[in-house]
VOBA-1610 file (N, C-alpha, C; in pm, whole numbers, padded with zeros to 5 digits, always signed):
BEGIN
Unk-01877-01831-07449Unk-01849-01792-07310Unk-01704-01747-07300Unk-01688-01599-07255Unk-01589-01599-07241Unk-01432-01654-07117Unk-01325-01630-07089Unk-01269-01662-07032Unk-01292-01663-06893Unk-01306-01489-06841Unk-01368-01463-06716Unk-01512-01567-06729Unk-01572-01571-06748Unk-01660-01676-06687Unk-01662-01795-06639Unk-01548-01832-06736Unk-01526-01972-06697Unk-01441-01975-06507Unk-01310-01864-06568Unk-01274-01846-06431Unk-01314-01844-06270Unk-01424-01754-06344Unk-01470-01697-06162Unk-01510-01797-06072Unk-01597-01847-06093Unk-01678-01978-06024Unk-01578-02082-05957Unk-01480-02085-06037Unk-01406-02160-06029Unk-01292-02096-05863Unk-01271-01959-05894Unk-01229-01873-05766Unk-01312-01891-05659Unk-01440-01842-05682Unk-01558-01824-05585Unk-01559-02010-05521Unk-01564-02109-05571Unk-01570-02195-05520Unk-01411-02232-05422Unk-01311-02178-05455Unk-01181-02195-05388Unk-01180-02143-05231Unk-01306-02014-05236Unk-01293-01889-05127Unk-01191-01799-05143Unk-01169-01745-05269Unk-01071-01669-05298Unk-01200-01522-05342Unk-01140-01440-05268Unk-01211-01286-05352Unk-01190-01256-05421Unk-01304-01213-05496Unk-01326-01167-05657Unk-01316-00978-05658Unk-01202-00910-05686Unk-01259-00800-05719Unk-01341-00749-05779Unk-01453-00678-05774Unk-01564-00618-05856Unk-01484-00555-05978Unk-01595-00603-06072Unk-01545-00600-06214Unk-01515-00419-06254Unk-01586-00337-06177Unk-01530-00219-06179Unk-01519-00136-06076Unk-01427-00131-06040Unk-01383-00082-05861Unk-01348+00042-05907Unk-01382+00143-05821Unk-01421+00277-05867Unk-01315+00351-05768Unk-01175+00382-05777Unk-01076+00374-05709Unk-01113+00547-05732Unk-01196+00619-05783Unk-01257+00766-05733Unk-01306+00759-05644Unk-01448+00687-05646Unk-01523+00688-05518Unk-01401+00599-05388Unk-01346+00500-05461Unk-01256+00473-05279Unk-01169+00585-05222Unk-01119+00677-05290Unk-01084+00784-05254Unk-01116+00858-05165Unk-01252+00892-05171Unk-01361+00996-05106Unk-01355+00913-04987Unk-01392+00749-04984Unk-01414+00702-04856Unk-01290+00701-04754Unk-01191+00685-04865Unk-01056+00657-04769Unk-01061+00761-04700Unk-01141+00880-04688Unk-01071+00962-04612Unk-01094+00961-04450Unk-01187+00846-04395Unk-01218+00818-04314Unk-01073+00707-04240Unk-00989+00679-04323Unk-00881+00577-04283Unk-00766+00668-04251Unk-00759+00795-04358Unk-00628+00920-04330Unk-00584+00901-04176Unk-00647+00877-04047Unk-00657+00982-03922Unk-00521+00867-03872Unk-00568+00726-03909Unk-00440+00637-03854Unk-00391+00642-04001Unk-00385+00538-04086Unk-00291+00567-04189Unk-00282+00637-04284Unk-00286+00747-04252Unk-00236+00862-04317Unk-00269+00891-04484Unk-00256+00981-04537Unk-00293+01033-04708Unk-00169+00957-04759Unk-00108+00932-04791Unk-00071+00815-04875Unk-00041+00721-04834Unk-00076+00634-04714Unk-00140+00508-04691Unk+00061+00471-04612Unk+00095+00534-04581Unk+00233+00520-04503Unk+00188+00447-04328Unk+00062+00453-04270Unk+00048+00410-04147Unk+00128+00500-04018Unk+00088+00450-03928Unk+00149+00517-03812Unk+00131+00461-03708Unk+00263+00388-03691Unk+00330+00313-03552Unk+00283+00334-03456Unk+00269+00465-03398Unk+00217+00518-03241Unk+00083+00465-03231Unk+00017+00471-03363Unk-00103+00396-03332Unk-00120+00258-03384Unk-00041+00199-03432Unk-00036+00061-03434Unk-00113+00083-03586Unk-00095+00166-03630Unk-00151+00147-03779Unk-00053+00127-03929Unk-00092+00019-03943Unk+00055-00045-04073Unk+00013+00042-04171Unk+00122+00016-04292Unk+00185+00109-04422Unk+00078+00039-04462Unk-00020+00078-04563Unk-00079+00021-04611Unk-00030+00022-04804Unk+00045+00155-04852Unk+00093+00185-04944Unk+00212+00028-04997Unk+00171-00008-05124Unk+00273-00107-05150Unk+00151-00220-05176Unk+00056-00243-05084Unk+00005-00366-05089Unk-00082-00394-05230Unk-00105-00489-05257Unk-00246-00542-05336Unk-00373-00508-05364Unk-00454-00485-05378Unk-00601-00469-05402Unk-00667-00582-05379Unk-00617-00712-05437Unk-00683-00840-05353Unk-00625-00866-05270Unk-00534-00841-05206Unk-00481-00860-05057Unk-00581-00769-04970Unk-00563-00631-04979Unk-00651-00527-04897Unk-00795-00597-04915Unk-00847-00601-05012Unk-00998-00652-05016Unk-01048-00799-04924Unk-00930-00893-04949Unk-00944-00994-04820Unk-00924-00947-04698Unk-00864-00853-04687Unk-00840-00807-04494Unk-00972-00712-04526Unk-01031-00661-04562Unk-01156-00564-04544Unk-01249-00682-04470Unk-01300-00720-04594Unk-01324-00850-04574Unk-01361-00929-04427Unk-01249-00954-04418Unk-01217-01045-04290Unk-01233-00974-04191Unk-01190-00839-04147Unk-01243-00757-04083Unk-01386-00747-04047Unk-01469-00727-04147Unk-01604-00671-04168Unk-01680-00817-04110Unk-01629-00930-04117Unk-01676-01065-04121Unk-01654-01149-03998Unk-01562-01073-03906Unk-01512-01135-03784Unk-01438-01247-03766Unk-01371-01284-03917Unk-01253-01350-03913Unk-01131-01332-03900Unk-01136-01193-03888Unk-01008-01123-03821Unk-01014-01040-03738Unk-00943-00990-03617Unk-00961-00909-03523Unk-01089-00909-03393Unk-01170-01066-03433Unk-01233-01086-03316Unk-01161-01177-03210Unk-01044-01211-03203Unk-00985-01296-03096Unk-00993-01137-02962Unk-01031-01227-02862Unk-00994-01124-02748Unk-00853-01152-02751Unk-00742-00990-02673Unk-00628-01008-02713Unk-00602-00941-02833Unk-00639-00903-02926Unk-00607-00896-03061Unk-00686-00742-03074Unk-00641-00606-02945Unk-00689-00486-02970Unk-00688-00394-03093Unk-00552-00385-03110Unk-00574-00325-03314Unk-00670-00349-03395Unk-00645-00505-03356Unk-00759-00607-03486Unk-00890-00571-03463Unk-00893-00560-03343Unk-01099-00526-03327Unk-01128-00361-03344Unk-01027-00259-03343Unk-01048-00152-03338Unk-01060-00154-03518Unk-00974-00207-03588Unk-00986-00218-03762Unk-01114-00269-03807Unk-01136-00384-03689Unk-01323-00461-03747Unk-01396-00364-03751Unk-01378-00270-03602Unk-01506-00143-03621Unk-01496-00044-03730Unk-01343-00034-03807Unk-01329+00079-03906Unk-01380-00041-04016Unk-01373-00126-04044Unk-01422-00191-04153Unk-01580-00222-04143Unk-01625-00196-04051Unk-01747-00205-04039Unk-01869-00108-04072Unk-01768+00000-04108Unk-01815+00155-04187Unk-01826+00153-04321Unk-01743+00016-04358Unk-01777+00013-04522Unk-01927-00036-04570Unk-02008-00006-04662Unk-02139-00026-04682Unk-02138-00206-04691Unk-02053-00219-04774Unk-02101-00321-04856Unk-01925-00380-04977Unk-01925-00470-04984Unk-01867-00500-05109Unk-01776-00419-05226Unk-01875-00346-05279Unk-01839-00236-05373Unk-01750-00127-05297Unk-01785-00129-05192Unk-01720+00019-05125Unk-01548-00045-05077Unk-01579-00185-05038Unk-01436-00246-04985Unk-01362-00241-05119Unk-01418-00292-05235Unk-01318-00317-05388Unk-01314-00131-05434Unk-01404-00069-05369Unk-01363+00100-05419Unk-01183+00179-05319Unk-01240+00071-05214Unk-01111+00171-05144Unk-01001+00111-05152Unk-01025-00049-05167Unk-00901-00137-05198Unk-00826-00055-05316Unk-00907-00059-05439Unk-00807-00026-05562Unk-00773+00080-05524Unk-00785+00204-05483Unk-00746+00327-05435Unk-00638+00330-05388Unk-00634+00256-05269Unk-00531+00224-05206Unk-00406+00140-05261Unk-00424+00059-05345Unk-00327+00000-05427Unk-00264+00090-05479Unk-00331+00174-05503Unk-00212+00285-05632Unk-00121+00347-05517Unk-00097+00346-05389Unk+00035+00416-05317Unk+00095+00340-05344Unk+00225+00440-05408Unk+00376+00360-05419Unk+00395+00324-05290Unk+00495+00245-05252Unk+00542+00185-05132Unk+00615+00283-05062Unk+00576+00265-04943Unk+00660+00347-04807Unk+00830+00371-04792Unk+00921+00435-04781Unk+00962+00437-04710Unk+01005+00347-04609Unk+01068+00286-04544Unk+01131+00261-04416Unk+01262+00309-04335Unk+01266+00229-04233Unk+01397+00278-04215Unk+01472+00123-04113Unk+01658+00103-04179Unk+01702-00042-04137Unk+01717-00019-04000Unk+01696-00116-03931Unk+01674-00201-03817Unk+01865-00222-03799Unk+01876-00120-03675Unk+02001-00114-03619Unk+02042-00302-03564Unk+02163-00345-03580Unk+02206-00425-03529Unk+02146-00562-03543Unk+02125-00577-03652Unk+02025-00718-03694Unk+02132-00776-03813Unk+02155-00861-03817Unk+02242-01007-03836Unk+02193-01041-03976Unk+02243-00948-04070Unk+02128-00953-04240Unk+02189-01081-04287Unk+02284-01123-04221Unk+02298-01270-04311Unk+02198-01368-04263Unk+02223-01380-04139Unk+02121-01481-04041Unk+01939-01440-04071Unk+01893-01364-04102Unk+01801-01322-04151Unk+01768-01355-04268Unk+01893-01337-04365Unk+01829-01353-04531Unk+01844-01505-04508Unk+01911-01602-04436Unk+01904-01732-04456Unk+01792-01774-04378Unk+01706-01771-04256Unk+01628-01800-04197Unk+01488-01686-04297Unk+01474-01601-04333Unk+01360-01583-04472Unk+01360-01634-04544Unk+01457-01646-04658Unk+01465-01744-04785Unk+01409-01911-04777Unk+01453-01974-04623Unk+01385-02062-04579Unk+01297-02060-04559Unk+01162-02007-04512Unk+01074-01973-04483Unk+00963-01897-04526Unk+01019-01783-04562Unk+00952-01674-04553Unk+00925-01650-04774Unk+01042-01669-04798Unk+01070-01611-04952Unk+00990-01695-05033Unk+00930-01845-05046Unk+00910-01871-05168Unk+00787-01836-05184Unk+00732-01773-05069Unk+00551-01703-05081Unk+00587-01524-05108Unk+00647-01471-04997Unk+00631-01387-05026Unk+00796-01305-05096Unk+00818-01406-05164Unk+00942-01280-05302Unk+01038-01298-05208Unk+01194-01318-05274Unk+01353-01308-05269Unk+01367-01172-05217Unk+01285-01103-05186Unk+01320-00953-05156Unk+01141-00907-05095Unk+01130-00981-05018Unk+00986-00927-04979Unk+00913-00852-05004Unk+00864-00867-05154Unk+00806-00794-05265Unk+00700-00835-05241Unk+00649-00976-05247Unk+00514-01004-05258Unk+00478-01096-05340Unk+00405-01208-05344Unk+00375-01304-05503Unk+00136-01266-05511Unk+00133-01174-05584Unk+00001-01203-05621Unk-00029-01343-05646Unk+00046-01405-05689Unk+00009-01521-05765Unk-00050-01594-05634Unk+00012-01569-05557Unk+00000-01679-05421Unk-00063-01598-05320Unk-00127-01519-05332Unk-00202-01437-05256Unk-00114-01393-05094Unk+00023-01352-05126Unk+00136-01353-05013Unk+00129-01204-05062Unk+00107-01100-04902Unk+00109-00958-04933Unk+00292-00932-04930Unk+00271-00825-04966Unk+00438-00717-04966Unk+00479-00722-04853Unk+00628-00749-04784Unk+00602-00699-04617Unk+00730-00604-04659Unk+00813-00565-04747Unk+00941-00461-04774Unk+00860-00332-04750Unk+00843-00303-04705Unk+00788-00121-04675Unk+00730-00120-04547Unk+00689-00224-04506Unk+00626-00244-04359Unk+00665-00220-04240Unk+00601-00162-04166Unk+00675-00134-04001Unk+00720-00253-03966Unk+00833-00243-03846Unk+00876-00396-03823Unk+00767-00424-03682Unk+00762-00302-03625Unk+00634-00328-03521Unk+00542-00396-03581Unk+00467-00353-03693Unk+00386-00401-03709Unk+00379-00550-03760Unk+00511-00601-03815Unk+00549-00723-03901Unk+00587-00808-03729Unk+00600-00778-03650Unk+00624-00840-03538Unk+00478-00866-03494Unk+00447-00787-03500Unk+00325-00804-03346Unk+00206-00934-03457Unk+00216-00885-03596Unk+00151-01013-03656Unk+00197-01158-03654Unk+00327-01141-03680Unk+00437-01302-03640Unk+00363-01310-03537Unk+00392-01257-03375Unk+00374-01313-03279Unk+00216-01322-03252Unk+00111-01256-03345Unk-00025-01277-03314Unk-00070-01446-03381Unk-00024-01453-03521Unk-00051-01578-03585Unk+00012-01715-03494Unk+00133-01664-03417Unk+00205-01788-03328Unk+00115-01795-03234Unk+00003-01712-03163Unk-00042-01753-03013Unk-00180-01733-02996Unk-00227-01722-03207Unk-00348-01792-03230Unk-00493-01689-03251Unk-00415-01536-03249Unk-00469-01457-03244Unk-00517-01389-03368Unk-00438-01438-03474Unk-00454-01453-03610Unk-00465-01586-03677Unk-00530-01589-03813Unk-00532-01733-03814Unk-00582-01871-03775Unk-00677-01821-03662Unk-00768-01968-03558Unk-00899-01965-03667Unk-00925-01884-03732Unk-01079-01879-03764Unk-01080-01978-03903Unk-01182-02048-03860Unk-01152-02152-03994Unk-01214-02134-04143Unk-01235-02013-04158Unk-01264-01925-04314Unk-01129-01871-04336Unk-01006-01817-04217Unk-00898-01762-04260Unk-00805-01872-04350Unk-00828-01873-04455Unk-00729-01990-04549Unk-00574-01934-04547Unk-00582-01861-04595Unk-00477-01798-04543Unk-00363-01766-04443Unk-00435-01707-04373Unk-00437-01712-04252Unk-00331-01829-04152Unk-00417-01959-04236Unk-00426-02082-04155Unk-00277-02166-04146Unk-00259-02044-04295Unk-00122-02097-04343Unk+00023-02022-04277Unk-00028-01918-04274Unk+00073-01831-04206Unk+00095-01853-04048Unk-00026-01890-04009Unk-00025-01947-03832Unk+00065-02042-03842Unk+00097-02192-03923Unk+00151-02294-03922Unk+00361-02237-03918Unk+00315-02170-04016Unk+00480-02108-04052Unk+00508-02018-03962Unk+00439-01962-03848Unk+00490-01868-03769Unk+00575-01944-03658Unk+00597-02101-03635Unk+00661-02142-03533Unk+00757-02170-03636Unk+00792-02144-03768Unk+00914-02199-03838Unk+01073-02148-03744Unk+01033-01989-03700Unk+01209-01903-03652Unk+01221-01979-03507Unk+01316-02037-03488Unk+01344-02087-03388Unk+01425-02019-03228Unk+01457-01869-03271Unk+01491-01827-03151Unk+01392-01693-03224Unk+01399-01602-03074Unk+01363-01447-03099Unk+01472-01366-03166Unk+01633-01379-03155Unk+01685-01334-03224Unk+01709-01343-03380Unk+01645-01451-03433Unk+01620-01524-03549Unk+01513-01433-03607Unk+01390-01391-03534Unk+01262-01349-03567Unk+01366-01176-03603Unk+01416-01091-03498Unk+01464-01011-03499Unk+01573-00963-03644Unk+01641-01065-03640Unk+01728-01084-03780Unk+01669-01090-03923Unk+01471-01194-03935Unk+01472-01188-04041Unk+01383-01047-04044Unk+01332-00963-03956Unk+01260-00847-03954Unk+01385-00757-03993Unk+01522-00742-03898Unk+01611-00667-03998Unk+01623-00718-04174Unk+01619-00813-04201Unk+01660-00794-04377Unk+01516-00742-04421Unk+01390-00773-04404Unk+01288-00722-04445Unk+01297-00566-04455Unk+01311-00520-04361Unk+01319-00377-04346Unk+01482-00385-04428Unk+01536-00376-04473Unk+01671-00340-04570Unk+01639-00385-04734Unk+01553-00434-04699Unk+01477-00469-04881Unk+01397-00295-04904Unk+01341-00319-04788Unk+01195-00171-04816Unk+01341-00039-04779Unk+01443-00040-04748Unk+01498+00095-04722Unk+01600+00092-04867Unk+01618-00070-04942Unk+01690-00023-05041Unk+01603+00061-05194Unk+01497+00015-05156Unk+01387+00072-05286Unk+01346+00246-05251
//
């Protein structure tokens, strides 16, 4: 028996997603093109419509938000309009195979672009992240696969806000399949003022504008 075998079961029993053993990042291609209209041909997103960078992220990160989408563990809180407008775009995916086809697809965009966040306090920021924020997701908000913590350095800060403040008031994170999730809700009351939240969203965005 080989290694993967022993592994998987062992995932599958955690509730961790398994990418399909051959994710066909051709065919996710073809489908993505149904995602272009909000985030765009190389997966950069677009603010006006509340649609995040998707370029930068994971393949098992994206495949758990398909996922969760498609499953109504994310984006069914009333309140939570983006999120339910994404359930209905994830709800176009067939099946499984088609979520691990567009995930890997989507993994291959290099990371976005940003741009720094005028007047934000990068010391008070990198010390209130590093506390908090860094030992999941990277000294430079890169990301840890290991720990299933997505990228947030390339990310809109709109969009890195409106999730802080969705996981704080329960709009993310309540559903008790979101493991994840469950964890990031707990740590969203860690910043103790709004200018704190503001400060560590400026160093985030100065990680993604130095790359």
């Amino acid at each position: 028996m080989n290694r993967l075998c022993l592994v998987l079961p062992v995932l599958v029993a955690m509730g961790v997603p398994v990418l399909a053993a051959a994710a066909d990042a051709a065919r996710g291609k073809t489908l993505y093109v149904g995602c272009v209209a909000c985030h765009g041909e190389s997966g950069a997103g677009n603010e006006a419509l509340q649609a995040p960078a998707l370029a930068g992220l994971d393949a098992v990160y994206l495949e758990r938000q398909l996922h969760n989408f498609r499953a109504g563990i994310r984006g069914a809180e009333a309140g939570d309009t983006a999120g339910a407008q994404m359930r209905a775009s994830a709800g176009l995916l067939a099946d499984k195979n088609a979520i691990a086809d567009v995930a890997a697809y989507v993994a291959s965009f290099p990371p976005a672009a940003v741009v720094p966040v005028a007047g934000a306090d990068l010391r008070n920021g990198s010390n209130h992240y590093q506390a908090s924020c860094g030992a999941c997701h990277g000294g430079r908000a890169e990301g840890n696969a290991a720990l299933f913590a997505p990228r947030l350095a390339g990310q809109h800060t709109s969009y890195l806000e409106r999730q802080y403040l969705n996981f704080r008031q329960g709009l993310r994170g309540a559903h008790p399949e979101d493991k994840y999730g469950r964890q990031m809700k707990m740590m969203s009351a860690a910043l103790p003022a709004t200018k704190d939240l503001d400060d560590v969203l400026g160093f985030i965005a100065a990680q993604g504008a130095a790359e």
